[in-house]
C-alpha positions, -999 to +999 in steps of 0.1 A: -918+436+351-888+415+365-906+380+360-912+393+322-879+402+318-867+369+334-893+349+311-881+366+279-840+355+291-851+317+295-871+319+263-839+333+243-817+308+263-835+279+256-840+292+218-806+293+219-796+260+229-823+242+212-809+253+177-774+242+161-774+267+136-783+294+159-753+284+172-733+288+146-747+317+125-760+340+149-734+330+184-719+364+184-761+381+180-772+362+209-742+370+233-746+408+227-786+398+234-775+386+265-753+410+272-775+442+270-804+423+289-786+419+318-772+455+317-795+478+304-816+480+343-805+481+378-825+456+386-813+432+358-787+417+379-821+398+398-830+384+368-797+373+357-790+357+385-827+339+382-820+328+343-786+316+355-802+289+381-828+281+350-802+278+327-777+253+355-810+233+359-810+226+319-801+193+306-793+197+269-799+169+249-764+145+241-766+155+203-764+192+213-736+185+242-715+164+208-720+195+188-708+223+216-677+200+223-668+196+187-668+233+183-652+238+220-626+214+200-620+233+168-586+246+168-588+282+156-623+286+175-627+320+202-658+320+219-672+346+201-664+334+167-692+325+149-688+287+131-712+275+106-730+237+107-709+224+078-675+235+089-679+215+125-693+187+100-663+188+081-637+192+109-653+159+122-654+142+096-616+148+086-602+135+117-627+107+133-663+101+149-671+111+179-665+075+192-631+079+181-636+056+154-617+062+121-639+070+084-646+035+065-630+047+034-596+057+053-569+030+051-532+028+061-503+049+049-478+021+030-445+032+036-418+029+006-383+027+014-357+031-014-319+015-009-287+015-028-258-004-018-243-019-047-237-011-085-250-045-093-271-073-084-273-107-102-310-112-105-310-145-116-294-161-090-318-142-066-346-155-080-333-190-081-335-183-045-366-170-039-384-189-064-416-191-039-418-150-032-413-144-074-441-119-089-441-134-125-433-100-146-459-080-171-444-064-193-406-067-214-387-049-187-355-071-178-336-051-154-356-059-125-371-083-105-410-084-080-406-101-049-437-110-024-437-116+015-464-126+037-501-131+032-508-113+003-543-106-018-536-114-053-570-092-061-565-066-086-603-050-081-605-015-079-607-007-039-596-034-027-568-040+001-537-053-020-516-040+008-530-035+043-507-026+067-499-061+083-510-090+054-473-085+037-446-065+023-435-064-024-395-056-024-384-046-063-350-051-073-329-034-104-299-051-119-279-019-116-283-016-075-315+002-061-340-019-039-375-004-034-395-021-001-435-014+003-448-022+036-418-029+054-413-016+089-381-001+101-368-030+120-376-056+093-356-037+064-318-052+076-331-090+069-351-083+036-315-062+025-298-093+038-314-111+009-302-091-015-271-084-005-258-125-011-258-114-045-248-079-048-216-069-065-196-041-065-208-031-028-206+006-017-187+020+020-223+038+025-258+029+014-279+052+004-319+059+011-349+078+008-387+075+018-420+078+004-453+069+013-486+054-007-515+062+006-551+043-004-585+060-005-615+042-030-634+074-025-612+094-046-627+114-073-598+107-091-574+087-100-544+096-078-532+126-061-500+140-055-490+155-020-462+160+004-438+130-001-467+107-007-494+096-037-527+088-029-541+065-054-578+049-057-561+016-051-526+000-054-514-033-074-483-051-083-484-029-118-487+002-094-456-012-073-436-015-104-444+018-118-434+037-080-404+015-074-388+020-110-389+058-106-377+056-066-352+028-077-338+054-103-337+082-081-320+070-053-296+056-081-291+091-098-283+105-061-253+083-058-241+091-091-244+127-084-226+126-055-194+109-075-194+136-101-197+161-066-167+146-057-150+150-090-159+184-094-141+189-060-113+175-070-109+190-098-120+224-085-089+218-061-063+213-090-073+238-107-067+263-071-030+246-068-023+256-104-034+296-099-013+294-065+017+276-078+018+276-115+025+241-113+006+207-122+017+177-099-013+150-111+001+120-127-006+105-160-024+071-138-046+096-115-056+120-144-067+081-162-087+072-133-110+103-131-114+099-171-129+060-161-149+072-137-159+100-156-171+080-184-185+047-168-209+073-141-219+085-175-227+049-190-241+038-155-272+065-156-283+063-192-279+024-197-282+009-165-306+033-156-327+035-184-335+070-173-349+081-206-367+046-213-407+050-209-416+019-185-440-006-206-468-007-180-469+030-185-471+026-220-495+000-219-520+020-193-527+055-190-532+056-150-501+040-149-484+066-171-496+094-150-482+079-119-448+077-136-451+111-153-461+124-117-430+112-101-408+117-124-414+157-119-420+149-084-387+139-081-367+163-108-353+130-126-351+152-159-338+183-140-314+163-119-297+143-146-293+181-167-276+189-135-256+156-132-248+167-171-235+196-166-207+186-137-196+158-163-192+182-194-171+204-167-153+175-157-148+163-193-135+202-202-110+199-170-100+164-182-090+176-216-072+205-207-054+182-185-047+160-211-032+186-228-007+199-204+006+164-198+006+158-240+029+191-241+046+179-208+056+148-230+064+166-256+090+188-243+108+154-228+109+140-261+122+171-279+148+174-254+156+140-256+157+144-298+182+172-288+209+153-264+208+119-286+216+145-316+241+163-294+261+128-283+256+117-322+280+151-327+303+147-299+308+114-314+315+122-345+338+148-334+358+121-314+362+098-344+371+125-366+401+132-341+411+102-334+418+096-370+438+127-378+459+113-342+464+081-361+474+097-397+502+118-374 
């Protein structure tokens, strides 16, 4: 009776191990198995101890020993959770082999780094400069410029590596500022800004930035996917640069401007607290000017130099293109962000007027009270004249 029993518990054992998806359908079945063998006799404890030296003297094979340690590895796993073939599969798969090696079809991130430090940048002169790094342009667009570093694949074949991590960097200009680097690590973006910055104008006391990140995969079933501050595209080319840098370039831009008309709105906000205290308004005529100009040319700045409402022409020209472009553009709020950066300017433009008023009437008092002494000395005049004659007719 005990070697039966004993016989049966190396049979189900070695069922057991010799069967993945035994393992992973029916784990929790076999353990209660085990379980009520070995307690279900006095005497079980014998033939535990028997199918435990059987089982310590069992090799399994180095397929079933990958497959127990990828499921020992699963994160959420318990031992008596029960895990099915294609889930391990799949956890595999979406981190690495079991060499360690990554999948073929996995490439790496390209970072995108977005700058503004200036309100302008002469672009020709920059590219009499760097006549040897110029991308020569596709479409109409004049407000930027495409610059090349490094070893770079001029291939524009679906899947292939245009940018690959170490082969070279694209840096995209715009007229009105922004600079948008691809592939450029942390501690190379001061000399590429460097290049820019010889012909910068209008130079701001902080520079602005943001990050993104591209990420390549040929697999994909389609054409690009959105995420978590990155895009994932099939593949990436200089038309694809263009397209992510104009809309990073514009909103790196648009978060300067909307800080200015921040500021404005605070200042303006504060004015109008001093009036309720006091009663009084102590802005001159020159300050009250200055906020109008700024007012105005922030205004100018987003919708011409911008061109936040143009369609880019490679968008036009190419639907994939115009669905990247579309993408980020909501990815980014540019259309809710300028209604915002709207808003705070109509505000400021209501404050502005009212303002305007008070010092109009302000002036307008001065003059009438001026009217009123020059017509008061005209009298006293008059009245001086008229006595001096009647002294001289005595």
């Amino acid at each position: 009776m005990l070697r039966s029993l004993d016989t049966t518990h190396l049979t189900l054992l070695r069922s057991f191990l010799r069967s993945p998806c035994w393992f992973s359908s029916h784990s929790s079945f076999a353990f209660k198995t085990i379980t009520t063998l070995s307690q279900s006799k006095p005497y079980s404890f014998l033939s535990l101890s028997s199918t435990q030296q059987h089982a310590s003297s069992f090799t399994p094979p180095p397929f079933r020993s990958s497959l127990i340690r990828r499921v020992s590895s699963f994160p959420t796993l318990h031992w008596n959770d029960a895990v099915s073939c294609s889930e391990v599969d799949a956890h595999a798969h979406a981190h690495s082999t079991h060499d360690g090696t990554l999948d073929q079809d996995t490439k790496p991130a390209i970072p995108v780094r977005a700058f503004f430090f200036s309100t302008s940048v002469d672009l020709k002169s920059l590219v009499e400069q760097n006549k040897p790094n110029f991308v020569t342009p596709s479409s109409r667009m004049t407000n930027y410029v495409v610059l090349k570093f490094g070893n770079l694949s001029d291939s524009k074949a679906p899947g292939s590596s245009f940018l690959n991590g170490t082969n070279g960097c694209y840096m995209v200009v715009f007229q009105y500022g922004s600079i948008v680097l691809f592939n450029v690590c942390e501690h190379q973006v001061d000399g590429y800004l460097k290049i820019v910055r010889k012909h910068a104008s209008g130079l701001l006391p902080e520079m602005r930035k943001d990050e993104y990140e591209v990420r390549e995969k040929s697999a994909l079933s389609t054409w690009m996917l959105g995420g978590l501050d990155y895009i994932m595209l099939q593949y990436l080319d200089v038309d694809g640069i263009r397209t992510i840098g104009s809309v990073l370039g514009q909103s790196i831009a648009l978060d300067y401007y909307g800080r200015q008309v921040d500021g404005m709105v605070a200042e303006f906000t504060d004015i109008n607290r001093e009036m309720e205290a006091t009663g009084k308004f102590k802005m001159q005529r020159k300050k009250l000017f200055q906020l109008v100009g700024k007012a105005n040319s922030n205004l100018a700045d987003v919708i011409l130099k911008l061109g936040l409402f143009e369609r880019s022409d490679i968008a036009w020209k190419d639907a994939k293109y115009g669905q990247i472009w579309e993408y980020l553009r909501d990815e980014f709020e540019l259309t809710q962000r300028f209604a915002s950066l709207d808003f705070k300017l109509k505000f400021v433009e209501h404050n502005i007027r009212f303002l305007q008023e008070i010092l109009q009437n302000r002036k307008s008092d001065f003059l009438e009270w001026l009217i009123i002494a020059l017509i008061g000395a005209e009298i006293l005049l008059s009245l001086y004249d008229i006595v001096q004659r009647s002294a001289m007719n005595l």
